[in-house]
Residue, then its C-alpha position, 0 to 999 in steps of 0.5 A: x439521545x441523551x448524552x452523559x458524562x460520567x455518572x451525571x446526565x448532561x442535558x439535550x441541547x434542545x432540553x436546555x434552550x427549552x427550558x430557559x424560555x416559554x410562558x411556563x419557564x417563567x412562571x417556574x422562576x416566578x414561583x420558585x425564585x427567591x423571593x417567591x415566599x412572598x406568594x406563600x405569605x399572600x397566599x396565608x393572608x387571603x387564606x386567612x381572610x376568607x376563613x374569618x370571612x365564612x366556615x363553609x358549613x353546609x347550609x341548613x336546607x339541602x337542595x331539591x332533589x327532583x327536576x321541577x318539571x317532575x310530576x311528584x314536585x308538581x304535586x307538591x306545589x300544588x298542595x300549598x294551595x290547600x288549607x293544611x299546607x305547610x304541614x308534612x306528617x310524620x308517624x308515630x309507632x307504637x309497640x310492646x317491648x315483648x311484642x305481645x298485644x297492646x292494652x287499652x292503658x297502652x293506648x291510652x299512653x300512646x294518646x298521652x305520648x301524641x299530645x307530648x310530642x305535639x307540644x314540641x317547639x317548632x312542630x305545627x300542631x293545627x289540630x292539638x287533639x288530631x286523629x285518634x290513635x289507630x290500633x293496627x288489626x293485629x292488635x300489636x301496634x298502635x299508629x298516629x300522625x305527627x305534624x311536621x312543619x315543611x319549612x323545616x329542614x337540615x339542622x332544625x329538623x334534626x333537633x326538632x326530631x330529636x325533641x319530639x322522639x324525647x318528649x315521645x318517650x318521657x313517661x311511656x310504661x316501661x314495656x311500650x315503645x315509640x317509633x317516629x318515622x316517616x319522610x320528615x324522620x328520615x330527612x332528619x336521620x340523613x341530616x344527623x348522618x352529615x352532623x361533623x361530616x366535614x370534620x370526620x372526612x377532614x380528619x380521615x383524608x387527612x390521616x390517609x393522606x399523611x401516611x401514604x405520604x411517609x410511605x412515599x417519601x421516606x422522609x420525616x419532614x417531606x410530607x408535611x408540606x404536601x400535607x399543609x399545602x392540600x389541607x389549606x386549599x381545603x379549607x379554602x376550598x370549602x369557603x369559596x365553593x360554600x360564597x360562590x354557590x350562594x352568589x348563583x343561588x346553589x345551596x350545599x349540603x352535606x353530601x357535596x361538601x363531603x365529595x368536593x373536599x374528597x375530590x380536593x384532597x385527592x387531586x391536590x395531593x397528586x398534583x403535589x406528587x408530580x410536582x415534587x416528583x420531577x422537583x426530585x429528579x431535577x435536583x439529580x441534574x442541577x445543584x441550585x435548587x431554585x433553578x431544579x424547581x423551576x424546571x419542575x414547575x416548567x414541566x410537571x405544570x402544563x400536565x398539572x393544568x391540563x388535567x385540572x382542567x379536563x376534571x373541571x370541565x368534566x365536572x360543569x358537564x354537570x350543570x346539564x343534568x336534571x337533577x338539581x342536587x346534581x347541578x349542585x354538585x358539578x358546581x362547588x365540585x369546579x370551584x373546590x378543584x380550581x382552588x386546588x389547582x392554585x394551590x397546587x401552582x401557587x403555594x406549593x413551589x414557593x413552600x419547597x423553595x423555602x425549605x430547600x434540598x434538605x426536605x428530602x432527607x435523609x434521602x436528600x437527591x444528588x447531582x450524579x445520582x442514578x437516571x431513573x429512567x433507565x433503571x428500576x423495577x418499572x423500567x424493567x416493566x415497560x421494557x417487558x410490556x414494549x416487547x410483547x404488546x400483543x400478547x400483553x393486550x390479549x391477557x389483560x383487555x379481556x380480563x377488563x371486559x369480564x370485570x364490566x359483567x358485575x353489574x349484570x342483574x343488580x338492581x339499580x335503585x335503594x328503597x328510602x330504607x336502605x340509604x343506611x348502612x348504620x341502624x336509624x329509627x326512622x328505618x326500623x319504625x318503617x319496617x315496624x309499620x310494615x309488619x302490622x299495617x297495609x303495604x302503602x299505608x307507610x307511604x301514601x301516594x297523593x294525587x291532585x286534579x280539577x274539582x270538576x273532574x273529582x267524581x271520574x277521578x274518584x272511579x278511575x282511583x277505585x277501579x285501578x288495579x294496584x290501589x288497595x284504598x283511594x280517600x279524599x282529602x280536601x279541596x284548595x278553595x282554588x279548583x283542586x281536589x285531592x286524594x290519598x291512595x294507600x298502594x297494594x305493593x311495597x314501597x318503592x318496590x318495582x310494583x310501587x313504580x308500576x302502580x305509579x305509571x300506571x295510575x298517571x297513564x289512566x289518570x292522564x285519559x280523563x278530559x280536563x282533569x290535568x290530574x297528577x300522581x305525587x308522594x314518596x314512591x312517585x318521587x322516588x320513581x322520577x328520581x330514578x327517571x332522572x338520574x337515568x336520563x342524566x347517564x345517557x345525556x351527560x356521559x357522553x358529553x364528559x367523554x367529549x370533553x375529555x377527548x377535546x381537551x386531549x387532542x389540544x393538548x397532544x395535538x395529534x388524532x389516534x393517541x386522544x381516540x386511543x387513551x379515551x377508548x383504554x380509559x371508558x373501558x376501565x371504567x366500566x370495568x370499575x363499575x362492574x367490580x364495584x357493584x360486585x363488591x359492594x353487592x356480593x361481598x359487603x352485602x349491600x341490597x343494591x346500586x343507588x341510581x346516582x352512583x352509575x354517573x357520579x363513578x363515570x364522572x370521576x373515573x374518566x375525569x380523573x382516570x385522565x390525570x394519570x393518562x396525562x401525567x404519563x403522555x405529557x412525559x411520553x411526549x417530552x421523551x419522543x423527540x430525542x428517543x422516539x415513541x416506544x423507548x419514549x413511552x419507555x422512560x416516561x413509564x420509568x420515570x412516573x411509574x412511582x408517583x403515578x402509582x404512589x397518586x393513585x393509591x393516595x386517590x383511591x384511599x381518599x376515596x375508601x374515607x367517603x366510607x367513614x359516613x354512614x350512607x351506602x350511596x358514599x359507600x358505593x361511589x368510594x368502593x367503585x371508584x377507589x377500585x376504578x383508580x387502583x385499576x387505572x394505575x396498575x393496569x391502563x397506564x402501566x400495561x395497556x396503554x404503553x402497549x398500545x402505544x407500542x403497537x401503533x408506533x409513531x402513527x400515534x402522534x400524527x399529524x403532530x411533528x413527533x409522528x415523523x420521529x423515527x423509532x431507533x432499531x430495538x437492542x438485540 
């Protein structure tokens, strides 16, 4: 047990052998000696050089959204071999302010208006004088065509966008008004929503960041450090991820840049919590605060590493997915953590040994001061949870379990109007062109087949029962036909999708046609497809991940197998919390199909930092006071900084909020309820409750599993 002189803890015998030797004391002296700052000074240079070297700003083109093997992105390779190819449409809706018909003069404007925005730099015009302007039925609206060259995107679109809606509404009667929607606006208004995104997260994390750390610490100067460290390793993070993508042919935008920093300043701010933490407590034990440091680095570093490596591992499972934007994610997301993870290791203990004890102040840690271990608010906790467990599982599992009923009947999937949370114009022209033109007129579904089966292909197209109008429109000159086809659902509606199968299952039966169905609702469908594939394949495979890296670092069988089982059942709990939130109290219309994997990935992987941080000390405790009071103190004594961490990570998170996105908006409400969750419930109540109830057995077959467990005080 641990023996005390006084108000001063003596260490273990076995404590102190430990921890003047091993690969992980020597890297604790390392960086924390006295001449550690030059790692600290090396680190500012080669931080300096890689930001003059690059920005990190995302590139301009977003990656692929669709496997390659999908029919849709099928489709449009084919459509280069047409002669118009190169060329996307967007749309032109006319209107009047006061909703009434339109006027032979506000046609006649609306012609002028056309050829205004034709005139646009950048925008492909092959046909200046184009489609007439087509009156919608109603006589309320007026529509034309506005070509896009497809070769532009990110950036560019976005301020060609901009020209054309300008040059569209320059000279228009006071009374008329224009709105430029279709897929290339909507691809410019997702652009303009990433437009100072980096910025905007870097400011917002920052902020949350810094005033959780001074709610933390207590302290004026302490998180400072912990803040200029993380900041750092973001900043490096951005550029390293951003060079080494290119070098494998990976191209970033906006949305993985923003979730690799959120993912970098939430794990590197908790990598600092736990180092500066045990740093706190060693300095109760040790009077020359290099060697409390490099204790702490000693013993908070195996746990830092190991949880590093789980999210990183968990996060190449990625590279396994369909989706390339997916792959894309997993990849700069690895790299930005691993930067972290040195900094973290690297940068941070020489910071603090530079500063000394005093950054602490004013509640600058004492040798002799109180053992948290054996006192506090959450060694009261673990003792009430280690003596009723039973009773404390009954209460809290199923309450878990009911949570996961919130995604019960949600629909899982956004139409391409509802990716906003804020007002954009290519949605309300959408929703203009709805309200006067057919339902699939909006959004053309493309089909392509051999020329020699155009006339089966043209009666199949009639015949099928969800298409409202089959048009031809050209042929490549290299053996394919192709038809537009205006659909008699509502796009990307169940129906759209069902339509869409059903046209590729009868298309499919013609001999020799290879016909296939592409265009928004098909891409949208195969994106759904895909995403959901990827759920069932790469889940599994970020449990496996998560289960191997525990049981090399436990060395046991039933408390990996336990803590996987408390940390999936969180998880789903999270979601179904999430999607509740998101769905029933801010309103949103559904579940975007790649929240589900994204909020798995991150909830598991880091759900597993907080298992690790308090495993890794329960295992330290055990030896000297068996698992139950082990699992006891490791509760007392990380309790703070798990809790601290987790309330940072979920804040984080809540930032994704900032953007004007749902699909962020979604993954931050899920996972910061998943983190909030993981802290104040799995890691402080359920699993020191299983691990009380399985006793020793749950180290087997490690040592530790023959430590007996002393007789609870009566």
């Amino acid at each position: 047990m641990l023996r005390t002189r006084g108000n001063t803890p003596a260490i273990h015998p076995a404590r102190a052998v430990a921890e003047e030797s091993g690969g992980w004391a020597r890297f604790g002296r390392l960086v924390s000696g006295r001449f550690s700052w030059l790692l600290l000074v090396a680190a500012l240079l080669l931080s300096g050089g890689m930001m003059a070297w690059g920005s990190g700003d995302p590139a301009t083109s977003a990656p692929n959204s669709l496997p390659d093997d999908a029919e849709s992105v099928r489709v449009t390779a084919v459509q280069k071999e047409f002669p118009d190819a190169g060329v996307v449409p967007a749309l032109a809706v006319f209107t009047r302010a006061d909703g009434t018909a339109l006027t032979p003069a506000d046609l006649g404007a609306a012609a002028e208006a056309r050829q205004r925005m034709l005139g646009v730099d950048r925008q492909v015009a092959d046909d200046p004088a184009g489609p007439p302007v087509i009156p919608a039925e109603d006589g309320l609206a007026a529509l034309s065509t506005i070509p896009f060259s497809a070769e532009l995107n990110g950036i560019p679109l976005a301020e060609t966008t901009d020209q054309v809606r300008e040059a569209g509404r320059d000279g228009l009667p006071d009374d008329l008004r224009v709105e430029i929607t279709g897929g290339p606006a909507f691809a410019a208004d997702i652009s303009k929503a990433f437009d100072g995104a980096d910025i905007t997260l870097l400011g917002a994390a920052a902020l949350v960041v810094a005033v959780l750390l001074l709610i933390t610490y207590r302290s004026p100067i302490l998180w400072l450090v912990p803040l200029l460290v993380v900041g750092l390793a973001d900043r490096t993070a951005a550029i390293v991820a951003s060079r080494t993508a290119e070098t494998f042919g990976f191209a970033l935008d906006g949305s993985t840049t923003g979730i690799t920093s959120v993912l970098v300043f939430g794990a590197g701010t908790n990598y600092a919590l736990l180092i500066v933490s045990r740093y706190r407590e060693e300095l109760r034990r040790q009077e020359d605060h290099h060697r409390a440091l490099a204790i702490a680095v000693q013993h908070a570093g195996p746990a830092v590493l190991a949880s590093n490596v789980t999210v990183v591992l968990a996060l190449l499972t990625l590279l396994f997915a369909t989706l390339p934007n997916t792959r894309v994610l997993g990849f700069a997301a690895a790299v930005g953590l691993l930067v972290a993870l040195a900094f973290a290791l690297l940068v941070l203990p020489p910071a603090l040994a530079l500063c000394r004890r005093g950054l602490f102040w004013p509640f600058i840690p004492r040798v002799g001061d109180k053992d948290k271990s054996v006192s506090g608010g959450w060694f009261r906790l673990a003792q009430a949870v280690s003596r009723r467990p039973i009773a404390i599982l009954l209460a809290t599992v199923p309450v878990l379990a009911i949570l996961t009923a919130g995604i019960v009947g949600v629909r899982v999937g956004l139409e391409q109007t509802e990716q906003f949370r804020v007002e954009a114009e290519s949605v309300t022209g959408f929703q203009t062109l709805q309200a006067h033109y057919p339902p699939g007129l909006s959004s053309p579904t493309t089909v392509v087949a051999r020329t020699d089966a155009a006339d089966a292909v043209t009666a199949a197209l009639t015949e099928a029962a969800g298409v409202e109008e089959a048009r031809p429109t050209g042929q490549s000159g290299t053996g394919w036909s192709r038809w537009q086809v205006v659909l008699n659902a509502e796009p990307a509606s169940v129906e759209a999708f069902d339509a869409v199968e059903e046209l590729r299952g009868d298309l499919r039966a013609i001999p020799g046609s290879e016909a296939m169905v592409g265009g928004p609702d098909a891409q949208q469908l195969d994106s759904r497809t895909a995403a959901e594939r990827d759920l069932v394949t790469i889940l599994p495979m970020i449990l496996g991940v998560v289960l191997v890296v525990l049981f090399v670092l436990l060395r046991a069988l039933w408390a990996p197998l336990l803590l996987i089982v408390a940390t999936t059942l969180s998880s789903f709990a999270a979601l179904g919390a999430g999607t509740w939130v998101s769905t029933r109290i801010v309103g949103f219309p559904g579940l975007d199909t790649s929240v589900p994997l994204f909020a798995f990935l991150f909830l598991i992987a880091l759900g597993v930092d907080y298992t690790i941080f308090l495993v890794t000390r329960a295992r330290e405790e055990t030896p000297e006071h068996g698992t139950r009071v082990g699992m006891v103190r490791a509760v007392a004594v990380t309790g703070g900084v798990i809790t601290s961490a987790g309330i940072v990570l979920a804040a984080v998170f809540a930032v994704l909020g900032v953007l004007p996105l749902i699909t962020l908006t979604q993954l931050g409400i899920v996972v910061g309820i998943g983190i909030l969750l993981d802290t104040f419930v799995v890691r402080t109540i359920v699993i020191p409750a299983l691990f009380t109830i399985v006793g020793r057995r749950v180290w087997w077959p490690s040592a530790l599993s023959r430590v007996e467990d002393p007789e609870p005080a009566a």
